[in-house]
C-alpha positions as CSV (number, residue, x, y, z in Angstrom):
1,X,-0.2,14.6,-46.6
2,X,-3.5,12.7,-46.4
3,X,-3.7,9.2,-45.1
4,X,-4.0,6.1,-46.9
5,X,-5.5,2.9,-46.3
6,X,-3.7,-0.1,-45.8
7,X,-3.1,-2.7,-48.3
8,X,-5.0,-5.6,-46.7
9,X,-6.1,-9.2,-48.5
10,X,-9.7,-7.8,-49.1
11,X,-8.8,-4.4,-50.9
12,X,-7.0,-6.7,-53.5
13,X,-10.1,-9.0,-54.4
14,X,-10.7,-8.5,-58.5
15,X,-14.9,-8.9,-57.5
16,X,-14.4,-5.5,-55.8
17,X,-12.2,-4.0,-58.5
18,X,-15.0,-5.4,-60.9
19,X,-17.5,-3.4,-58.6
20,X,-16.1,-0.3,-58.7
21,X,-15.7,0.1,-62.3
22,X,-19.1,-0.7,-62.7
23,X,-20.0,2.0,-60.2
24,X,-17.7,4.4,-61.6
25,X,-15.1,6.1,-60.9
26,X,-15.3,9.2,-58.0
27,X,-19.2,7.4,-57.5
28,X,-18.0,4.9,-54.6
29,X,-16.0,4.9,-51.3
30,X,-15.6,2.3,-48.6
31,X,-16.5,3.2,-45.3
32,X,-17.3,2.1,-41.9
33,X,-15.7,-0.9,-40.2
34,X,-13.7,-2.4,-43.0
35,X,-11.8,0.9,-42.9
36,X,-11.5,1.2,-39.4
37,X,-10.9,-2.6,-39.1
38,X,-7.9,-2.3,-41.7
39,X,-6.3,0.9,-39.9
40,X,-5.8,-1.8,-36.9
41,X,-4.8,-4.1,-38.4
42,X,-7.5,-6.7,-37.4
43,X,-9.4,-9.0,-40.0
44,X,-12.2,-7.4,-42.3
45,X,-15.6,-9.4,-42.0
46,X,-18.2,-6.6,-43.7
47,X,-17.5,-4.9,-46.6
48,X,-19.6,-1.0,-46.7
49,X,-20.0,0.9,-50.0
50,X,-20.9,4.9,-49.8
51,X,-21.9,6.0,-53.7
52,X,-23.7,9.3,-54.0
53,X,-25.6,7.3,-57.1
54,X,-29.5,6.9,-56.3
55,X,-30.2,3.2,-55.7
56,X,-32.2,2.6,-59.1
57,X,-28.8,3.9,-60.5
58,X,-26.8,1.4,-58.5
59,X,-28.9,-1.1,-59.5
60,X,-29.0,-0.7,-63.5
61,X,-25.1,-0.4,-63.4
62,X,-24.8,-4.0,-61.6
63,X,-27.3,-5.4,-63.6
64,X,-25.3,-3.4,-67.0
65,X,-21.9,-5.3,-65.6
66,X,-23.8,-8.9,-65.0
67,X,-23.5,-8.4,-61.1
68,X,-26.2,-10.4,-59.4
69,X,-27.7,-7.7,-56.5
70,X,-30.3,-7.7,-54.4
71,X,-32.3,-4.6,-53.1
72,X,-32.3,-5.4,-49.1
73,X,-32.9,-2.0,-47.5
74,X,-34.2,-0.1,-51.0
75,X,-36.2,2.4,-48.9
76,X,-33.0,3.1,-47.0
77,X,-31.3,3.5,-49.9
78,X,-29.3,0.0,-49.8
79,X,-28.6,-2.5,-52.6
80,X,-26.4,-5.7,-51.9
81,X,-23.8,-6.8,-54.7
82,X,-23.5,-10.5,-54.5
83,X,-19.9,-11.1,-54.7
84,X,-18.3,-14.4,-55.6
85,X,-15.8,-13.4,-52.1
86,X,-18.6,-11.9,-50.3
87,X,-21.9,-9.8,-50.1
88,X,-21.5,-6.2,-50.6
89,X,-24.2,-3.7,-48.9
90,X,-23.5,-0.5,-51.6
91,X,-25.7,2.8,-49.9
92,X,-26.6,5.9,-51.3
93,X,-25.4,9.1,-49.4
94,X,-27.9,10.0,-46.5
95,X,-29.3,12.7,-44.3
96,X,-31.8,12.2,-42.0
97,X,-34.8,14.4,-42.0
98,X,-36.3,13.2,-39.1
99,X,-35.9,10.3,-36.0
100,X,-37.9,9.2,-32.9
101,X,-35.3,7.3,-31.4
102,X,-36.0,3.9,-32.8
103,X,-36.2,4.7,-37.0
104,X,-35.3,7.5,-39.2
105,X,-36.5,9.0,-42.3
106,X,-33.8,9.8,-44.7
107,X,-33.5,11.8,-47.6
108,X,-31.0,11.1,-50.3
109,X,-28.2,13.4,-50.3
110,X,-24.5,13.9,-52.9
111,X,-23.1,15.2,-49.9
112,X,-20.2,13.0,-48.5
113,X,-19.7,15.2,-45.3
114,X,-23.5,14.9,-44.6
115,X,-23.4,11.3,-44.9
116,X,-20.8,11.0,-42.0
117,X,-22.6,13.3,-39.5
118,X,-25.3,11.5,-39.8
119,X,-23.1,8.1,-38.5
120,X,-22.8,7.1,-34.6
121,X,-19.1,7.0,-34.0
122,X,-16.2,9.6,-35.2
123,X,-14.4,5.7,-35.9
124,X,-16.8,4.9,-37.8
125,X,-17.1,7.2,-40.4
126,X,-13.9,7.0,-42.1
127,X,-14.2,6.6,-45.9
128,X,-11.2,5.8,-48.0
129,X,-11.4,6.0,-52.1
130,X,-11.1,2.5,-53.5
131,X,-8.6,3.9,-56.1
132,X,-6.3,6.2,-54.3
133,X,-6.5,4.1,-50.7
134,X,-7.1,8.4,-50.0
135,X,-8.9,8.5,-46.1
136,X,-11.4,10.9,-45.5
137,X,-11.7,11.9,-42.0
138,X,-14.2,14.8,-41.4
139,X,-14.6,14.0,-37.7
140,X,-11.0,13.3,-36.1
141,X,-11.6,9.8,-36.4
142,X,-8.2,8.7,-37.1
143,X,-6.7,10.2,-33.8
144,X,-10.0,9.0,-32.2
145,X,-8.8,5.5,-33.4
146,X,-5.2,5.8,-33.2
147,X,-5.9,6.9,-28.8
148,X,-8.4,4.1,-28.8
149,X,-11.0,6.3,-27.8
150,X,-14.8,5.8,-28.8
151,X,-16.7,8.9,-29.3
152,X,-20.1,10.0,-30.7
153,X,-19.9,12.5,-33.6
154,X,-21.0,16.2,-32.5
155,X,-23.4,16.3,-30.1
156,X,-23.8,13.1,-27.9
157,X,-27.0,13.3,-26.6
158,X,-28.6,14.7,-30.3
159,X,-27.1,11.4,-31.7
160,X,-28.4,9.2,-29.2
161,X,-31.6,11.2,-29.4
162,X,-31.6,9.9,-33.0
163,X,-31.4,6.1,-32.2
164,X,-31.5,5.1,-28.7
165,X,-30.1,2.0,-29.3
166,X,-26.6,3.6,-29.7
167,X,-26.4,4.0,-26.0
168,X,-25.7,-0.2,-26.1
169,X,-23.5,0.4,-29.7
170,X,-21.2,2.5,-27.5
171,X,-20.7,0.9,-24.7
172,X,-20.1,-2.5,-27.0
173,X,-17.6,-0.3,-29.0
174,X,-16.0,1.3,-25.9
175,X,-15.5,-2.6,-25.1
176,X,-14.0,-3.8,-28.3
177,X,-12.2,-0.9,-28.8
178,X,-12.2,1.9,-26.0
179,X,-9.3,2.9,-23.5
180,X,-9.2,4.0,-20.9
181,X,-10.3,6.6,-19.2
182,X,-13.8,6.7,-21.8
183,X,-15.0,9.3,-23.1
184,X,-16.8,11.9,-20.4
185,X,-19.4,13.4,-22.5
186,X,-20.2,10.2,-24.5
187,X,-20.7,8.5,-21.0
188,X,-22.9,11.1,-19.6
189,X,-25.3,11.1,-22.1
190,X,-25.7,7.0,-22.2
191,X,-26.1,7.7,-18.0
192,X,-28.8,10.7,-18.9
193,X,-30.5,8.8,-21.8
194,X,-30.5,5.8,-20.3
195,X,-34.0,5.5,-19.9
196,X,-35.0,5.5,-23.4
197,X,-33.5,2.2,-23.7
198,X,-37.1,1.4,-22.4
199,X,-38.7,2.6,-25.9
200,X,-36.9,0.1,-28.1
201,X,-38.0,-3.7,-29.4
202,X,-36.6,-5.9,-26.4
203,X,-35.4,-8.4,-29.6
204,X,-32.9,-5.4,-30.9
205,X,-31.8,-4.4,-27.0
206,X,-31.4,-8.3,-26.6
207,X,-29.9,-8.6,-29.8
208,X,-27.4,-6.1,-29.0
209,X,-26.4,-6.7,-25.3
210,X,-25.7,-10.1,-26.5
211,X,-23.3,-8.9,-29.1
212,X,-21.6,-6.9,-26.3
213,X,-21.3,-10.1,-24.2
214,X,-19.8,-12.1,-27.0
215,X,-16.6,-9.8,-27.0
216,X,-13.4,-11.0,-25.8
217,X,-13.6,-9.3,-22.4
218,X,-17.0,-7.3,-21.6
219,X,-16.9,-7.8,-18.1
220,X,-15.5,-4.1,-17.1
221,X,-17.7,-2.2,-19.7
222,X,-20.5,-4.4,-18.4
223,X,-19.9,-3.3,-14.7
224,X,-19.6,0.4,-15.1
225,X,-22.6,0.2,-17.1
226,X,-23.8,-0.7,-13.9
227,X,-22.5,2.0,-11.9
228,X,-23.7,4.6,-14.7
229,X,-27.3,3.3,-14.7
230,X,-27.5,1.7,-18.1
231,X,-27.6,-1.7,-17.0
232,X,-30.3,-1.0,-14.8
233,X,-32.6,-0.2,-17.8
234,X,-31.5,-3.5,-19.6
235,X,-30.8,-6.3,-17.6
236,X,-31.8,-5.0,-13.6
237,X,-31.6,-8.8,-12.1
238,X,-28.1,-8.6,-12.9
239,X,-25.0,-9.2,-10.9
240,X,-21.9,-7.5,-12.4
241,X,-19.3,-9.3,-10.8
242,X,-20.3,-12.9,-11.5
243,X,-19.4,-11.9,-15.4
244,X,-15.7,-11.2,-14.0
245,X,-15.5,-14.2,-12.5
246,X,-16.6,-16.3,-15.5
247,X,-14.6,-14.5,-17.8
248,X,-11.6,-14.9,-16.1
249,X,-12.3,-19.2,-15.9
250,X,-13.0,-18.9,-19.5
251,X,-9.4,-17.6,-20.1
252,X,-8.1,-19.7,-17.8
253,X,-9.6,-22.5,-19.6
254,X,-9.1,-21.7,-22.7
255,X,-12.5,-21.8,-23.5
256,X,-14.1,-19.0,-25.9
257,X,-16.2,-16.7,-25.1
258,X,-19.7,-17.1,-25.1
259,X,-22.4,-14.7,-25.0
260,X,-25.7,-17.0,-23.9
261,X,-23.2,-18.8,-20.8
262,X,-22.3,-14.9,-19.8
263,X,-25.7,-14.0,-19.9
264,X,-26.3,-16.9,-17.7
265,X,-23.7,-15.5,-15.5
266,X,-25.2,-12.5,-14.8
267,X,-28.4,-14.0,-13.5
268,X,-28.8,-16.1,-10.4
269,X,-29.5,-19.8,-10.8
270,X,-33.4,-19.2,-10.8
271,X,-34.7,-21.4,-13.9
272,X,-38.3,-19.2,-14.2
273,X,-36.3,-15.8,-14.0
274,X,-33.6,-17.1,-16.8
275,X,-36.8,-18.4,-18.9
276,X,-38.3,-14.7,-18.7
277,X,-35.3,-13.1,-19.5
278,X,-35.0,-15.3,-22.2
279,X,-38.6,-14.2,-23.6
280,X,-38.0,-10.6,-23.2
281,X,-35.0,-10.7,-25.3
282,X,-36.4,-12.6,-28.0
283,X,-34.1,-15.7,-27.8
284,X,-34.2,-18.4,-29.6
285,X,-35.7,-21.7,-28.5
286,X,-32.4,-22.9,-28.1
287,X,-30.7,-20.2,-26.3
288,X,-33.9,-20.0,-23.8
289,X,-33.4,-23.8,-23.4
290,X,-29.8,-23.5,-22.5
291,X,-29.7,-20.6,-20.4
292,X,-32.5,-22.1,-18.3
293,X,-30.4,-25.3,-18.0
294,X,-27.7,-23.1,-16.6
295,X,-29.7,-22.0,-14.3
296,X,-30.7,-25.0,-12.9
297,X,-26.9,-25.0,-11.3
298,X,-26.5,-26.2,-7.8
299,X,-23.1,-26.7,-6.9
300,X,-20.3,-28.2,-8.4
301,X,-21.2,-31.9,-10.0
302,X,-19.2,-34.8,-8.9
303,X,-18.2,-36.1,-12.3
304,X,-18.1,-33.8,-15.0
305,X,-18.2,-36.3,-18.1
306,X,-21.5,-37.8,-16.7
307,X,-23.0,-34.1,-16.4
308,X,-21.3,-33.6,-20.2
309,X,-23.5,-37.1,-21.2
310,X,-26.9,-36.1,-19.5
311,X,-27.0,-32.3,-20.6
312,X,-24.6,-32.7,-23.9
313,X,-21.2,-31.0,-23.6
314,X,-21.9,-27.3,-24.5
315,X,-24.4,-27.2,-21.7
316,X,-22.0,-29.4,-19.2
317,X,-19.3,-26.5,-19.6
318,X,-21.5,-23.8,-18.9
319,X,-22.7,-25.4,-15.7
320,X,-18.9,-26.3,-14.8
321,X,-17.6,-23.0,-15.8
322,X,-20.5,-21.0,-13.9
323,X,-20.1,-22.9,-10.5
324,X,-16.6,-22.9,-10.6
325,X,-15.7,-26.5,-11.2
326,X,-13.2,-28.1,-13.0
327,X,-13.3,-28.7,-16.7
328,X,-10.2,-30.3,-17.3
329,X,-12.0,-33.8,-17.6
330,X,-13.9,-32.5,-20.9
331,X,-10.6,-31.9,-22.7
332,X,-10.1,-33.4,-25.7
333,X,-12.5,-36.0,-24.6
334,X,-16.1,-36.6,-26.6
335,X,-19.4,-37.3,-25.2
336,X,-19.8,-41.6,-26.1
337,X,-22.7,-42.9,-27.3
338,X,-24.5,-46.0,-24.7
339,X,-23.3,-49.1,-26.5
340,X,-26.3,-50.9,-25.7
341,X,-29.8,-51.1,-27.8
342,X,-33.0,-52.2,-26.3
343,X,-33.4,-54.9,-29.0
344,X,-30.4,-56.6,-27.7
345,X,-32.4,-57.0,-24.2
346,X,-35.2,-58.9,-26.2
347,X,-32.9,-61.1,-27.3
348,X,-31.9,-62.2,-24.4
349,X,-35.4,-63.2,-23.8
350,X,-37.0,-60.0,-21.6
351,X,-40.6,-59.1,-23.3
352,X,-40.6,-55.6,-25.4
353,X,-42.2,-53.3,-22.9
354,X,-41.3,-51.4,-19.4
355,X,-39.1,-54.0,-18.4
356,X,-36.7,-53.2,-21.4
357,X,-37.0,-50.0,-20.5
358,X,-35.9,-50.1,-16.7
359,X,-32.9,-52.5,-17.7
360,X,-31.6,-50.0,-20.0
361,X,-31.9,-47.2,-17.9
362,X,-30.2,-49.6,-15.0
363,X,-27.4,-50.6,-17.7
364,X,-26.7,-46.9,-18.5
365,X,-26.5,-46.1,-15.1
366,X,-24.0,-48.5,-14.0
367,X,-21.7,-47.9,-17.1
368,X,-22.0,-43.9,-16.6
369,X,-21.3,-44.6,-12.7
370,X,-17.8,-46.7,-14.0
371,X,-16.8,-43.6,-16.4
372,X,-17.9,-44.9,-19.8
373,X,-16.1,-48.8,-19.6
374,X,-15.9,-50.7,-23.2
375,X,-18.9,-52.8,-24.9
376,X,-17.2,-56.0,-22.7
377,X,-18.0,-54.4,-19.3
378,X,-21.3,-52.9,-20.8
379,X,-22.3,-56.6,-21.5
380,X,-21.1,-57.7,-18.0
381,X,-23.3,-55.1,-16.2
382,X,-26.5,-56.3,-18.8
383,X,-25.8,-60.1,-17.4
384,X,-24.9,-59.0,-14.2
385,X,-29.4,-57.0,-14.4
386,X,-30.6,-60.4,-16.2
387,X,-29.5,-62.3,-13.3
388,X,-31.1,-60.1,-10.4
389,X,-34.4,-60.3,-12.7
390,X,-37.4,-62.8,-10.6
391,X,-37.9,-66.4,-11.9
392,X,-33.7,-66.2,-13.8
């Protein structure tokens, strides 16, 4: 008896009924992670469409049923239905006809089977008809998911061969959601192929490894990527076991995980190394500018709400969490703004200029130094300054 999918909250949605009848019906299957995702149980974020319709086909049949849809990966064979509950990417069936590692060329195929070869993971490439709920399983990927085991489809080393990149989408999947022991062939051909990792854009390897670091718990996937080699090719300043230890603060703190901070982790506190990390991987300006601040780390501060008012509190908590130091004094407690303008100085007589300037600084000082008093012993501290000042 073949396998259904679930009844979730998604496969109920009338925009998705309305889709498929504007595909047709046998023209359309859902596949990939929102199958996979529903078979656990766990919440659906991306919606996949397989159709063996051509996209110009796809498209005139959305545009026949007034669905708005975009063309985002038309030489790929992708169209995106813009759904009132969410984008949905619809793709034509594939095969590749040729790879290099870092792109393919695909021809157009009616072939379902051919469609999932051509796919990383045997979990992944699950399709289940949108009428029946049926589950179509060509590569054993529902006893694949149901022993939590993450394994490329056929021939590991062909299919990293075809996108090198999959060597980091396996070890990410292995920690979302691998067991234990891993695979043995699908590890020994990330540990041979390693080295290609070298060949890809440092923004997609970036891109990636971050994505692996944002999981729940990355920390033993991240270590024996170490002792396999990978690592080595991604990240080679880094120091596994400093990511266990952060994680492990983070739960204990009850603070969620955070890719840029466990990047940050696995560096040492050297500002000009974290800022050339941070350009190979293509981060943002603000991620470069935070994972340099946490690694300007030196110890555990003394006060943790003054280092949360200096650096802002995102950027406090990684330096706290990183060296080890207490964050209990940021709970439920917000950074306050300095209840004291410089226009309130000239009023009480002191020229606009540097003077202004250094009695602020002097005022802010004393009323971070007393843990953030009121306005009454802000205004104490300001008279207390005007009195030390020459000629008062």
């Amino acid at each position: 008896m073949a396998e259904l999918l679930p009844q979730a909250d998604w496969t109920g949605r009338e925009d998705l009924a309305a889709l498929m009848r504007a595909l047709g019906a046998g023209n359309a299957r859902y596949v990939g992670g929102a199958v996979r995702d529903t078979l656990l149980g766990i919440p659906v974020k991306d919606i996949d469409v397989a159709t063996p319709l051509r996209p110009e086909a796809v498209i005139a049949r959305l545009n026949d049923a007034h669905i708005h849809n975009v063309p985002t990966g038309i030489a790929h064979g992708t169209v995106t239905a813009v759904l009132p509950g969410g984008p949905v990417e619809i793709t034509t069936l594939r095969h590749d006809v040729s790879t290099d590692g870092r792109r393919a060329t695909v021809s157009f195929s009616a072939d379902w089977r051919d469609d999932a070869a051509r796919r990383d993971f045997t979990i992944n490439a699950l399709y289940a008809d949108p009428d029946s709920h049926e589950i179509f399983d060509w590569f054993g990927g529902l006893d694949d998911l149901a022993a939590r085991k993450v394994r490329f489809i056929g021939d590991a080393h062909q299919r990293i061969r075809e996108d090198h990149l999959r060597i980091l989408r396996y070890f990410r999947f292995q920690a979302r959601f691998g067991s234990q022991p891993a695979d043995a062939r699908s590890e020994a051909a990330c540990q041979e192929l390693a080295a290609t990792l070298k060949g890809l854009s440092r923004e997609r390897v970036g891109m990636e490894f971050l994505n692996l670091l944002g999981l729940a718990d990355p920390a033993p996937t991240v270590a024996r990527m170490a002792e396999l080699g990978v690592l080595g090719e991604v990240l080679p300043e880094a120091a596994p076991a400093a990511l266990a230890e952060l994680t492990a603060r983070e739960r204990a703190g009850g603070v969620a995980p955070d890719p840029v901070r466990r990047l940050a982790a696995l560096l040492p506190a050297d500002v000009p190394l974290a800022e050339q990390v941070a350009a190979r991987f293509r981060l943002s300006s603000a991620q470069k500018k935070r994972l340099a601040t946490a690694a300007a780390r030196t110890g555990e501060p003394a006060d943790p709400r003054a280092l949360a008012y200096r650096l802002g509190r995102e950027q406090a908590l990684d330096r706290l969490l990183l060296t080890g130091a207490d964050i209990a004094p940021l709970a439920d407690w917000n950074v306050p703004p300095f209840p004291l303008k410089g226009g309130e100085i000239v009023a009480r007589g002191v020229s606009a200029g540097p003077d202004v300037a250094r009695i602020l600084r002097r005022v802010e000082e004393g009323w971070i130094a007393e843990g953030f008093p009121d306005r009454a012993r802000v205004e104490a501290l300001l008279d207390a300054e005007l009195d030390t000042r020459p000629g008062d």
